[in-house]
Steps between C-alpha positions, in 0.01 A plus 500: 500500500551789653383578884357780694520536879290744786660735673497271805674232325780722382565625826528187657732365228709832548554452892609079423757625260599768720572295793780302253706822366640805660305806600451720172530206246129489331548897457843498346304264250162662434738844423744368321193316230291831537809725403572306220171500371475861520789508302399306280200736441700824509735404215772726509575492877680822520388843556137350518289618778312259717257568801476280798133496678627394843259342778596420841472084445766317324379591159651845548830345604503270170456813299736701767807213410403486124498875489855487637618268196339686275660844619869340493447415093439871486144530533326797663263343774265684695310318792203688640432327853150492561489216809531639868781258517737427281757286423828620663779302357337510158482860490842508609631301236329699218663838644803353454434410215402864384140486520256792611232474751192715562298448796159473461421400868350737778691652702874451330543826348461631230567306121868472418586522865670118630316275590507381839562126497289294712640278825853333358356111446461271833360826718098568501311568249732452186438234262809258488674496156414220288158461753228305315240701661335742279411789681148671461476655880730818386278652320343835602147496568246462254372826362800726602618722263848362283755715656631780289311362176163552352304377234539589139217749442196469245669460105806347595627205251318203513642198687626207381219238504252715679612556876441872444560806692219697687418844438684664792719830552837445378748498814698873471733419812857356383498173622169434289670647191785313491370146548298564217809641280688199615245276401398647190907478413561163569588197221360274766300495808562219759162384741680401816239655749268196555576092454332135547338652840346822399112461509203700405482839354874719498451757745715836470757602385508131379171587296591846340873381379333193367313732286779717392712200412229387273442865320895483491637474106782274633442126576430330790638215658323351820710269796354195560116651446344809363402669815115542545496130366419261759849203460205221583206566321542732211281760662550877390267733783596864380757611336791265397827539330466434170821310406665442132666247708545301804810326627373260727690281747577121579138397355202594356231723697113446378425887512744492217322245316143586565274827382510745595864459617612362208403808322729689711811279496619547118749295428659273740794299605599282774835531671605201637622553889485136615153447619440151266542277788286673754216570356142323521327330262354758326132748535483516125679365198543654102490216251780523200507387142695159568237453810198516295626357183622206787077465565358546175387174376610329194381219277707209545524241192180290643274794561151499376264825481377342829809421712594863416174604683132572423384843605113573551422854470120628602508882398318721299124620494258663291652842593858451517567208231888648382599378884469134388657525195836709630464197806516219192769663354740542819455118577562386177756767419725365827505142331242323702361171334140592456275719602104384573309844487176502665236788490176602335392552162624828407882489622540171350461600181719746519796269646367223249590804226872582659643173643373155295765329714265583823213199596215634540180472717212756471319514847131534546389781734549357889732211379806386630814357366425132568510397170795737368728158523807455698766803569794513741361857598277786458496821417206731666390818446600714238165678340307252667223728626353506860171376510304195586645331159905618552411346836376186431798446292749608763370295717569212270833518439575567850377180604751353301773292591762683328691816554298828421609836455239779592493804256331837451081439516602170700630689808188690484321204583703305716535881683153468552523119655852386648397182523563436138880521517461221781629194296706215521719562177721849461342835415693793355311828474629827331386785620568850454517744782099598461391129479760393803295759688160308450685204590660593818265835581811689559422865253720535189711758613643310762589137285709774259646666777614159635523242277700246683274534846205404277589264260655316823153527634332451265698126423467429885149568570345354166721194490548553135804617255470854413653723223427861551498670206644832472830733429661248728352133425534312812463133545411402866447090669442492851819405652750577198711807395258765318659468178535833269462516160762742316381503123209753528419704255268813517408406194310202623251780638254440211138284484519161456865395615383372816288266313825391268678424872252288629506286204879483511486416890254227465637324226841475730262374725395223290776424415617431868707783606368617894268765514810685648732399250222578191403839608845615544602330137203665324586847707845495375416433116188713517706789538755432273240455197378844615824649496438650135266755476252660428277173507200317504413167742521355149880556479534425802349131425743472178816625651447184754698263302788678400496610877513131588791419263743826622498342832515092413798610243714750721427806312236613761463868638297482747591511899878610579520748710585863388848575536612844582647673165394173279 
């Protein structure tokens, strides 16, 4: 299992270490695993040209030290210092090393020109080496102009992944000129202006060199976080470096893990500087291969269709009958014992006509599910409509004394009446962003723009399990780690898949898995069954087994974490 830590939690871990090992230790680390990355990346190490964005915290003095190991294997490094501080015994090391600096902050001359060091470490103001404080405070005001640098102007190449330029007057002074040229020249661009504290949207020159790194035909490499991605949350407020990779240090950060961050980080790796024993228990947690193959259940040599779990599934309506048919087919395609399908006439037949192994019960209009026969949990929602009928039906099953999970039409209605979801057995319901917002009454924009604040909320104010549906599936229980799901697939973006995951979810549900434990499960081999595309919901329903078997039989592919150059 992998595990993912907030900003706060970091630092905290940082300053215990710290207190153990002398002054500059945790640095010497995080630059010697960040040099060697960007190494790795560059290939030939010399005569390759590498740029250093430098901030004031002690990102800039990981990428100031790496710089200098870089530029004594022959490497031509630039570092552009952008902070009002800056880090004095890093930059000194990387001159003597043979590195160039231009100096991108007011009132230190012109580019080229030395760079003034800031206070030597101990005296006010300077940020002591190998600090675990990650400075935001240095940055210039919001709004003021990037020093010596413009925009590119309207036509200029377009950016990798979409941070783009804006039509502006290209800069004609020299200082403007040449960070561009250096920029456009380099094999590799190194983020070190921003780390785990840098919040809200970059301000300048932060913002602008963000966006020329990302128009830049070299790759980048971020320290520790993209900056313009918040280190806790994942959230991206303006423009963001948009990283081919991240080198991140001494654990996991969620804003690397989460969209939009994730989206930003590229590939990453972990360098290990010795945190292990001081860090928390974890904010959020990434299942692997072995650790759902480790909660998948399996038939043992007395299992019966019923010890390996009975599933009830109420779905599907007069308009939307395919939803209980793809629903059939993800319980029974995860291995579930049986299924009991209830609904009315017209979706039953067309289940009866795809899955003979299902048991069926046609409902009359206003019935409930009282004489479906005994299950060991229900499925709810999927096509089920939203009128007096759907209700009548919901209301049914959740009066049940089994575990329910709460899909599609079904949050509608119990969006409508809270009260529903207040039961004595579990309830998992698995939203997307848009139905999260009915739940909670929090608009759209604001559950995508921060996932992990909602679906935290969300679990803690409805007392349920929720999965939140989206490009990053998160799986939040009041009191637990938000766990992440890493086997998305864009692919997954087509009608009916949702439907094929609640079927998969409850019949882990049935079979006795948690609803924590079964959403995450069905999360993680929902996405890789959808990992092939193009695709229908249907392939995602038949891909289930052989899903199933990669992980129980070692061969899995589903949740290790990117390495960088794998």
């Amino acid at each position: 299992m992998r595990t993912a830590y907030t900003s706060d939690q970091i630092r905290a871990a940082e300053a215990a270490l710290m207190a153990t090992l002398p002054e500059g230790t945790l640095m010497e680390r995080a630059a010697t695993g960040l040099a060697v990355a960007c190494a790795r990346m560059l290939g030939g190490v010399y005569g390759s040209r590498v740029v250093l964005l430098v901030g004031g915290g002690d990102n800039g003095g990981d990428a100031l030290y790496a710089g200098a190991r870089l530029a004594a294997r022959g490497v031509r490094v630039d570092a552009l210092l952008a902070g009002t501080r800056v880090h004095a015994a890093g930059l000194e090391a990387l001159r003597r090393a043979g590195g160039r600096v231009t100096d991108l902050r007011p009132d230190h001359g012109p580019a080229g020109d030395p760079a003034p060091a800031s206070p030597a470490p101990g005296t006010s103001g300077d940020p002591a080496p190998g600090s675990p404080a990650r400075k935001t405070s240095e940055d210039p005001a919001p709004g003021s102009p990037a020093p010596g640098i413009s925009e590119d102007p309207a036509g200029a190449r377009a950016p990798r992944g979409g941070s783009g330029p804006t039509p502006g007057k290209r800069a004609e002074d020299p200082a403007g000129a040449r960070v561009r040229d250096l920029l456009d020249a380099a094999d590799l661009i190194v983020d070190g202006m921003l780390g785990i504290g840098g919040t809200g949207a970059l301000r300048e020159p932060y913002a602008t060199l963000a966006r020329l790194a990302n128009d830049a035909p070299g790759e980048v490499v971020a320290v520790d976080v993209p900056s313009g991605v918040d280190a806790s949350s994942g959230r991206v407020e303006g423009p963001a470096v948009r990283a081919d990779a991240t080198v991140t240090f001494g654990a996991w950060k969620n804003g690397l893990l989460v969209d939009p961050g994730s989206g930003h980080a590229g590939r990453t790796e972990l360098v290990d500087i010795g945190l292990g024993p001081h860090l928390p228990d974890p904010d959020t947690a990434v299942l692997t291969d072995p650790d759902v193959a480790a909660l998948l259940p399996r038939p043992g040599a007395s299992s019966d269709k019923y010890r390996r779990g009975v599933v009830g599934i109420a779905a599907g309506g007069e308009r939307y009958t395919g939803a209980a048919v793809l629903a059939v087919g993800g319980a029974l395609r995860a291995g579930v014992g049986m299924v009991r399908y209830a609904g009315v006439a017209e979706p039953v037949a067309q289940v009866r006509a795809r899955w003979p192994e299902a048991v069926i019960t046609t409902l009359a209009p206003g019935e409930g599910v009282g004489e479906v026969g005994r299950v060991q949990a229900w499925v709810l929602g999927p096509g089920l409509g939203t009128g007096d009928e759907a209700r009548a039906i919901a209301r049914s099953v959740l009066s049940s004394e089994v575990p329910v999970l709460v899909d599609a039409d079904a949050l509608t209605l119990v969006a409508q009446d809270r009260s529903l979801l207040r039961r004595g057995a579990p309830v998992l319901v698995t939203p997307h962003a848009g139905e999260l917002s009915r739940l909670i009454g929090v608009p759209r924009e604001r559950i995508e723009a921060r996932r992990l604040e909602n679906v935290r909320r969300a679990a803690a104010e409805l007392g349920v399990t929720v999965l939140l549906k989206g490009s990053t599936t998160l799986v939040a229980e009041d009191g637990r780690p938000v766990r992440i799901n890493p086997t998305g697939s864009p692919w997954l973006a087509t009608g009916g898949t949702g439907d094929v995951l609640a079927g998969l979810a409850g019949a882990l549900l049935a079979a006795g898995l948690s609803g924590y434990d079964a959403a995450s499960c069905a999360a993680y081999l929902h996405g890789i069954a959808g990992r092939r595309g193009p695709l229908t919901a249907w392939d995602v329903a038949e891909a289930l087994p052989e899903a199933a078997r990669s992980l129980v039989n070692g061969t899995g592919h589903g949740g290790s974490p990117a390495k960088l150059g794998g």
